[in-house]
C-alpha positions as CSV (number, residue, x, y, z in Angstrom):
1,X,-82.9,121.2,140.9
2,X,-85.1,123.4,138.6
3,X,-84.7,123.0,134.9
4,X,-82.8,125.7,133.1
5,X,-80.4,126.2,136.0
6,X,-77.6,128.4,134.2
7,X,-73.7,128.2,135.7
8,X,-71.4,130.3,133.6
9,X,-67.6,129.4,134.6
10,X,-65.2,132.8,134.6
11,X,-61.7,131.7,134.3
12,X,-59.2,134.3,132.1
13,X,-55.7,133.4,132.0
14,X,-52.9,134.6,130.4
15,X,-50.6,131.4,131.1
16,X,-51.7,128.1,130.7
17,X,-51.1,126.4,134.7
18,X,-52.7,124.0,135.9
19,X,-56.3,125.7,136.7
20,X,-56.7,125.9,133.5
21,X,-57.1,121.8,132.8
22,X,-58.7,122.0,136.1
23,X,-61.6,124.4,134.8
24,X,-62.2,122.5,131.2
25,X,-62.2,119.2,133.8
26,X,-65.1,120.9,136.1
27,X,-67.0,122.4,133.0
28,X,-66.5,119.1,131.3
29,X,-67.7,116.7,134.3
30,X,-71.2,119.1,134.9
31,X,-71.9,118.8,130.9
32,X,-70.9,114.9,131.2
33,X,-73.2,114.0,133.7
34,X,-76.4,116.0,134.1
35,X,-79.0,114.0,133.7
36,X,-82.1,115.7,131.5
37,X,-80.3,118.1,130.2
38,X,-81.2,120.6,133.4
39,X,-78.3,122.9,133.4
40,X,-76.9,125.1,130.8
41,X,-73.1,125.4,131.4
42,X,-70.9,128.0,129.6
43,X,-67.5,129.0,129.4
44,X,-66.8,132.9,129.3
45,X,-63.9,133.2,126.4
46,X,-62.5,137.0,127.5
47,X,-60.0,137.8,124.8
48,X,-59.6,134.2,123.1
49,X,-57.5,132.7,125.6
50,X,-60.1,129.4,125.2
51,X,-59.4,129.5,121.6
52,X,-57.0,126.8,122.0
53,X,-59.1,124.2,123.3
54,X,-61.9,125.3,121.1
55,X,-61.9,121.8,119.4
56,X,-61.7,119.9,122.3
57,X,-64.5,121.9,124.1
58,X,-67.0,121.4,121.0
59,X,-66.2,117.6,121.5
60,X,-66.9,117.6,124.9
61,X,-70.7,119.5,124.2
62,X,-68.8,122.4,126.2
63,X,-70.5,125.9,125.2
64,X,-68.6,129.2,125.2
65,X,-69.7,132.9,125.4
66,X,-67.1,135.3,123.1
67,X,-66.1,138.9,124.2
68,X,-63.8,139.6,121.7
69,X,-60.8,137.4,120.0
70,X,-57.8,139.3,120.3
71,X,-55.1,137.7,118.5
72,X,-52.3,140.9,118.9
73,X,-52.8,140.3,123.3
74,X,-52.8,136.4,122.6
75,X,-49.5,136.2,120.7
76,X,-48.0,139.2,122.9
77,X,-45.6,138.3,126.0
78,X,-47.2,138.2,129.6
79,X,-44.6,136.5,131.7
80,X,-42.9,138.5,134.2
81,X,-44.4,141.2,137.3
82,X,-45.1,144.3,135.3
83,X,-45.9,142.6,132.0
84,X,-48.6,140.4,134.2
85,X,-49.9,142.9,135.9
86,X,-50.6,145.4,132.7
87,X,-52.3,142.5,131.3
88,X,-55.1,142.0,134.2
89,X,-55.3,145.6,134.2
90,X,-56.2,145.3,130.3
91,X,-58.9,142.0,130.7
92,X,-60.0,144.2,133.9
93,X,-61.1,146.8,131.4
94,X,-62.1,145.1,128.1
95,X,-64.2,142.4,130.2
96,X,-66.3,145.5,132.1
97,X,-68.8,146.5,130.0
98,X,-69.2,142.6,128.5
99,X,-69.4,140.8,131.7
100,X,-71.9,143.2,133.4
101,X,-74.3,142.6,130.2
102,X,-74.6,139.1,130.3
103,X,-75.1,139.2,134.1
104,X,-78.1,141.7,133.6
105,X,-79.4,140.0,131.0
106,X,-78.8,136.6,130.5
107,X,-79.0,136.5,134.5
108,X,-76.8,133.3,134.9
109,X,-77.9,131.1,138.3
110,X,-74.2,130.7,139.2
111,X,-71.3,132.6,138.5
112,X,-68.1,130.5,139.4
113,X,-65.2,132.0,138.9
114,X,-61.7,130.9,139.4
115,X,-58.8,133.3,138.2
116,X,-58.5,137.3,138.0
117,X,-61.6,137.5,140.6
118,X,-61.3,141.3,140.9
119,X,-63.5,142.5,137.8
120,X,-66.3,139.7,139.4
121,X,-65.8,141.2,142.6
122,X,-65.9,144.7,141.8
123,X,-69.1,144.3,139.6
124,X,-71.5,142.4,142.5
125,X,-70.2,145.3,144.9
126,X,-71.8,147.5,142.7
127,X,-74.1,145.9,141.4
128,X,-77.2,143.6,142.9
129,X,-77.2,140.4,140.5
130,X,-80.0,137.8,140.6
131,X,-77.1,135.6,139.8
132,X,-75.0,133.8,143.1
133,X,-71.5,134.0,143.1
134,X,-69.1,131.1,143.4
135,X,-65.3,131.5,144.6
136,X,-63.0,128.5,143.2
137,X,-59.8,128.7,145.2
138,X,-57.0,126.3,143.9
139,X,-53.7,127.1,146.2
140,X,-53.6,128.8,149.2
141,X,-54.4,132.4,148.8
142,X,-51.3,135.3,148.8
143,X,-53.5,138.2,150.1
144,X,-52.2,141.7,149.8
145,X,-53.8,144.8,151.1
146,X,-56.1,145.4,148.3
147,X,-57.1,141.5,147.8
148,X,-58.0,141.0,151.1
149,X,-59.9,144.2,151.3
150,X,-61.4,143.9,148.5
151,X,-62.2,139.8,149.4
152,X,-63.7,141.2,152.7
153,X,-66.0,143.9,151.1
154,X,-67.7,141.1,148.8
155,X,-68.0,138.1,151.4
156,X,-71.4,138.9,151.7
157,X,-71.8,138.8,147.9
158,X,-70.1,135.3,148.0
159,X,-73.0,132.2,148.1
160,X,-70.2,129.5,148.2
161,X,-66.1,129.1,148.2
162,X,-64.8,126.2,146.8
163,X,-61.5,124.7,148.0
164,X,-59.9,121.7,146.7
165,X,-58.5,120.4,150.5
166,X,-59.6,120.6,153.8
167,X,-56.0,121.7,154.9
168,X,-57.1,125.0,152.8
169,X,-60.2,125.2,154.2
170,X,-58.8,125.3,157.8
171,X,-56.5,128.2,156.4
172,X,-59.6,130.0,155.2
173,X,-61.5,130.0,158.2
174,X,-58.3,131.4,160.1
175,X,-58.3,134.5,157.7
176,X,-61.4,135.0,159.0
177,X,-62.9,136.6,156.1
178,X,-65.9,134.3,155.3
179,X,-68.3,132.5,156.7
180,X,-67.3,129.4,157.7
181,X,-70.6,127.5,156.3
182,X,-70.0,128.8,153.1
183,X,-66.4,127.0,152.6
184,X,-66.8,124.0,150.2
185,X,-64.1,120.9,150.3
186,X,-64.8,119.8,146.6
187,X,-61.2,117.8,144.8
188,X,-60.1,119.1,141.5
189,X,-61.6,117.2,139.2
190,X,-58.2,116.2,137.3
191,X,-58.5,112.6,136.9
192,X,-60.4,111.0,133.5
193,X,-59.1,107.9,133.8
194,X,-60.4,106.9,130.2
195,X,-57.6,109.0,128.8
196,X,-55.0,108.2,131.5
197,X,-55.0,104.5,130.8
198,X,-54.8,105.2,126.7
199,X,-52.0,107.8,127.2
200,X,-49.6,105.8,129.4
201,X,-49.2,103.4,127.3
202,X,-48.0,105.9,124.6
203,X,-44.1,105.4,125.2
204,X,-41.2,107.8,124.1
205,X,-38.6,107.1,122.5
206,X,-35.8,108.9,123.9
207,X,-32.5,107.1,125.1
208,X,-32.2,109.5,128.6
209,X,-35.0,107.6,130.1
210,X,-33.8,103.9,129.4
211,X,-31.8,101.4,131.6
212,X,-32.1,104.3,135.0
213,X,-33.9,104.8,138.0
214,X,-36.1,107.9,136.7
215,X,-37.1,110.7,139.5
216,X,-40.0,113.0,137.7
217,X,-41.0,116.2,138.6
218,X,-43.6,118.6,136.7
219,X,-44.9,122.0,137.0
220,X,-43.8,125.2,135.6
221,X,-40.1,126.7,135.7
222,X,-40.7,129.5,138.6
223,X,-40.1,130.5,142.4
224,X,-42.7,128.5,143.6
225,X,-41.7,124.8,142.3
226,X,-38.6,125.3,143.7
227,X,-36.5,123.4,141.2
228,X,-33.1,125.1,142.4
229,X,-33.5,123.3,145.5
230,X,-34.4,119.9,143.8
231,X,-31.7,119.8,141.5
232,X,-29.0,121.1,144.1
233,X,-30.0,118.0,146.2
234,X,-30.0,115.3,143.1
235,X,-26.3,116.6,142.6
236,X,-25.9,114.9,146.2
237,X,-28.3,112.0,145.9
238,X,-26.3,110.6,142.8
239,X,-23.2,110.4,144.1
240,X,-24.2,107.7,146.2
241,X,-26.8,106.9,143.4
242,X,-25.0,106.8,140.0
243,X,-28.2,104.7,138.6
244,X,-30.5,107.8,139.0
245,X,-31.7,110.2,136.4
246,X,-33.9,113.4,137.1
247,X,-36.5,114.8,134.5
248,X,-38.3,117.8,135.1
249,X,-41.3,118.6,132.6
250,X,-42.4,121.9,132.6
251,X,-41.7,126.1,131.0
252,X,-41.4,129.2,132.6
253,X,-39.6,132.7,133.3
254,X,-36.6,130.0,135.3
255,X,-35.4,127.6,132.5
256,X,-32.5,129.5,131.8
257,X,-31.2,129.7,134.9
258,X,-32.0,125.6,136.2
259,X,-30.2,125.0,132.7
260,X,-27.2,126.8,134.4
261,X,-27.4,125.3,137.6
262,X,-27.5,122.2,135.8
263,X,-24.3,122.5,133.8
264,X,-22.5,124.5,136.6
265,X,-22.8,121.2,138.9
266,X,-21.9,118.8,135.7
267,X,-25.2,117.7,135.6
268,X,-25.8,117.8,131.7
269,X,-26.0,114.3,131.7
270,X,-28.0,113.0,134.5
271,X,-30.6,115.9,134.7
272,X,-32.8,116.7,131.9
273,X,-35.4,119.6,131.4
274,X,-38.0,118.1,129.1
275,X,-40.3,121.6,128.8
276,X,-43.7,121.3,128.1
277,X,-45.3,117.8,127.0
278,X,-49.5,116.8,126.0
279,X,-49.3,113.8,127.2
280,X,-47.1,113.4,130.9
281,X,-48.4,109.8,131.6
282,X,-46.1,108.2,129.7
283,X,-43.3,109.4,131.5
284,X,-44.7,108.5,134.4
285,X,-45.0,105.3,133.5
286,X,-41.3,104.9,133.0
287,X,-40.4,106.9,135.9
288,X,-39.3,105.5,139.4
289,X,-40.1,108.0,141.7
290,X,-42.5,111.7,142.0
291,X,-40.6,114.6,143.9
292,X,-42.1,118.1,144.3
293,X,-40.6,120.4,145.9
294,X,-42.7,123.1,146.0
295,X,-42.3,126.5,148.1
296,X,-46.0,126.5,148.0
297,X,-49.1,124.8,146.2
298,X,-52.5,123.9,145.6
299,X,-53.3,119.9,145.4
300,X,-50.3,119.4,143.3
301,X,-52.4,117.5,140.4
302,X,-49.0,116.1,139.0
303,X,-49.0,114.2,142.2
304,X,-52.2,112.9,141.9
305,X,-51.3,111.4,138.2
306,X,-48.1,110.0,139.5
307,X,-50.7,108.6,142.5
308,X,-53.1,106.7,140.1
309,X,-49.9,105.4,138.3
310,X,-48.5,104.3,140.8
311,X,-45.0,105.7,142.0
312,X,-43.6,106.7,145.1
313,X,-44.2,110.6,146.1
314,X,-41.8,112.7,147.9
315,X,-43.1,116.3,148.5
316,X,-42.4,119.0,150.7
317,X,-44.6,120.0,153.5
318,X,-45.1,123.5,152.2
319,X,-48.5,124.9,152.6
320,X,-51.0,123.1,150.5
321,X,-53.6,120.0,149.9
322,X,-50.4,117.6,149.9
323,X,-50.0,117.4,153.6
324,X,-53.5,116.0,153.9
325,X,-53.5,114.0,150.9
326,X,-49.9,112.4,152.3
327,X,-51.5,112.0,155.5
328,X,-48.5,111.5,157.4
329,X,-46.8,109.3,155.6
330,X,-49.3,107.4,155.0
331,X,-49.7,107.1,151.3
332,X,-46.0,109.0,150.4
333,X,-43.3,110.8,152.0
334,X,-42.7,114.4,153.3
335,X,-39.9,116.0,154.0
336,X,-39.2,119.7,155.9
337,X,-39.7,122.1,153.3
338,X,-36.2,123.5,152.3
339,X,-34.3,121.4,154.5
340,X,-31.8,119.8,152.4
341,X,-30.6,117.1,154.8
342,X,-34.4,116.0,155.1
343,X,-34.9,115.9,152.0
344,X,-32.2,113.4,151.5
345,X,-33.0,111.6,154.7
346,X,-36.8,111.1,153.4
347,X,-35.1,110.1,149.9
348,X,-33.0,107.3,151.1
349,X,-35.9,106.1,153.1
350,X,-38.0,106.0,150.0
351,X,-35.6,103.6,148.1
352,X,-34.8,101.7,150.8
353,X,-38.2,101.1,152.4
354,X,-39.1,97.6,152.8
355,X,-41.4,96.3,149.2
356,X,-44.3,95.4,151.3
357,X,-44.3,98.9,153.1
358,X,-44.2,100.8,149.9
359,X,-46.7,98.9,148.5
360,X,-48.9,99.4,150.7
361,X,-48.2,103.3,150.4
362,X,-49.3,102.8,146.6
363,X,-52.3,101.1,147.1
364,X,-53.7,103.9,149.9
365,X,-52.4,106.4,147.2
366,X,-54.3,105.2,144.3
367,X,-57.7,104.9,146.6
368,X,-57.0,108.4,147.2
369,X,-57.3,109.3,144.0
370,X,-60.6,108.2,143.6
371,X,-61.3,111.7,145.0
372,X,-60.2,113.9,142.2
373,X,-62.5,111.8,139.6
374,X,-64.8,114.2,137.1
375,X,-67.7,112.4,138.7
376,X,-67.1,112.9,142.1
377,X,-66.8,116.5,141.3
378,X,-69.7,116.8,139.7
379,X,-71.5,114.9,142.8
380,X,-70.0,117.2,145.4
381,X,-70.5,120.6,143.1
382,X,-74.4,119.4,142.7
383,X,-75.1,118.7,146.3
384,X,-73.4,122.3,147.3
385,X,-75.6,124.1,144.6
386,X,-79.0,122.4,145.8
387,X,-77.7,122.9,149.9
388,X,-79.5,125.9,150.2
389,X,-79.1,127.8,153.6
């Protein structure tokens, strides 16, 4: 690779998911492991939504390029359809002018962007840019009319599309809207195994997880984790199971209704909705079992953690990286997404599986992992970058 190679990273977010760790992680692991200095890697800060991690990213050597910092649109609310959607709308419009500047003139090598691609898009159909364009895709791609147009009209424009599975990949190539060399399989680079093993050992101190059998499930409180359907089938599984506990970690638009659900089937004392937490390792470590029971999902980095830790998974087979990462029972369980009496069929044959055969289960997971490592991203990203064709 040529020195001076510049990769500036477009991410803007208005809620922090999981992409977000996800793009610090893949910023983080090129900065971590170029050798002779040879890229410059930024971090396009919109509005101030990077402001958060500014102290973490000035640790980590990460470099960021300010637009504007916008505290009134940082401490305003953005959950919910219309409120969502006027926000894009407003980074669409703020970001314009700023974002075509510094691709005229600082002329970045790479653009890689990963969220709120249609202010990118827009700008290299208008525009020709020395720079190429990179597509991150982390979860498998809800196209309307206007996205997939508009992901049609810049395929051409796109040099790469990354995609953390090859189950995605496979979905991508059926859309038919790219070319099918130009589809990546790179893991999220989620695991830094450095902090894992110094976290984990971090335990809490609260009395709801001790002397149980501890199910664990994380991800925000919306549609798509599905946590009506997991905690209607816990209300079953511990009758039969009084030693069981579930914890869910996670925020979002559904809390108050799951808290409903949860006192409506008498619940209040066996199911426990933890909200947001730094540091998830540690309940993982005192947790029995992983369940997600997602409608839909990307490569469900919450199983991945609970993978290197070393618990037994149970996740739906809804459309996403899981399936392959499973691999047919293989290193977890599956169950038929939404079907309740597979769910609790795949449960039961989780706790009752012979110790040998689960086991072995964990030890295939955690080589798995291996996978999602920050230097195996970097690795993979490096090769696609210098595969020219």
């Amino acid at each position: 690779m040529e020195n001076n190679k510049k990769i500036f990273f477009w991410s803007p977010f208005t809620g922090k998911i999981g992409t977000v760790n996800n793009v610090i992680n893949s910023v983080y692991s090129l900065v971590k492991f170029q050798k002779k200095k040879k890229i410059q890697i930024s971090l396009i800060n919109c509005f101030g939504e990077w402001n958060f991690a500014k102290k973490d990213l000035l640790k980590k050597n990460i470099q960021t390029i300010d637009f504007y910092n916008l505290d009134f649109f940082l401490n305003i609310k953005k959950e919910g359809f219309l409120r969502s959607r006027l926000s894009y709308i407003f980074i669409f419009f703020i970001s314009f002018l700023p974002l075509l500047k510094i691709l005229i003139k600082k002329k970045p090598n790479f653009l890689n962007v990963h969220l709120l691609t249609t202010l990118p898009f827009i700008l290299f159909n208008f525009f020709n840019f020395e720079t190429k364009l990179i597509l991150s895709i982390a979860g498998y791609p809800k196209l309307n009319f206007f996205r997939k147009f508009l992901w049609k009209k810049t395929s051409s424009k796109i040099y790469r599309i990354v995609c953390p599975s090859l189950e995605l990949k496979k979905e991508l190539i059926k859309l038919d809207i790219f070319e099918e060399k130009k589809i990546f399989v790179i893991q999220d680079p989620h695991l830094n195994v450095k902090n894992i093993n110094r976290f984990k050992v971090i335990k809490e101190t609260e009395k709801f997880l001790d002397d149980n059998k501890i199910i664990i499930s994380i991800g925000r409180l919306t549609k798509q984790k599905n946590f009506e359907f997991l905690i209607r089938n816990f209300s079953k599984l511990v009758k039969t199971n009084n030693n069981l506990k579930l914890i869910i970690i996670g925020d979002g638009e559904k809390k108050d209704e799951l808290q409903q659900q949860i006192k409506e089937l008498n619940l209040e004392e066996k199911v426990r909705i933890f909200g947001q937490r730094k540091n998830i390792y540690n309940y993982l470590n005192q947790s029995s079992y992983y369940i997600s029971t997602s409608n839909w999902e990307g490569s469900s980095l919450a199983m991945i953690d609970a993978a290197y830790i070393g618990i037994p998974i149970l996740c739906s087979d809804c459309p996403s990286g899981r399936k392959e990462f499973i691999n047919i029972n293989k290193r977890g369980y599956l169950y038929i997404n939404n079907n309740d009496d597979d769910f609790i069929k795949k449960f039961n044959s989780m706790i009752n599986d012979e110790k040998d055969k689960i086991n072995l289960k964990l030890i295939e997971a955690k080589k798995e992992t291996k996978k999602f490592t920050l230097f195996q991203y970097y690795k993979r990203f490096i090769k696609m970058i210098e595969n020219e064709h």
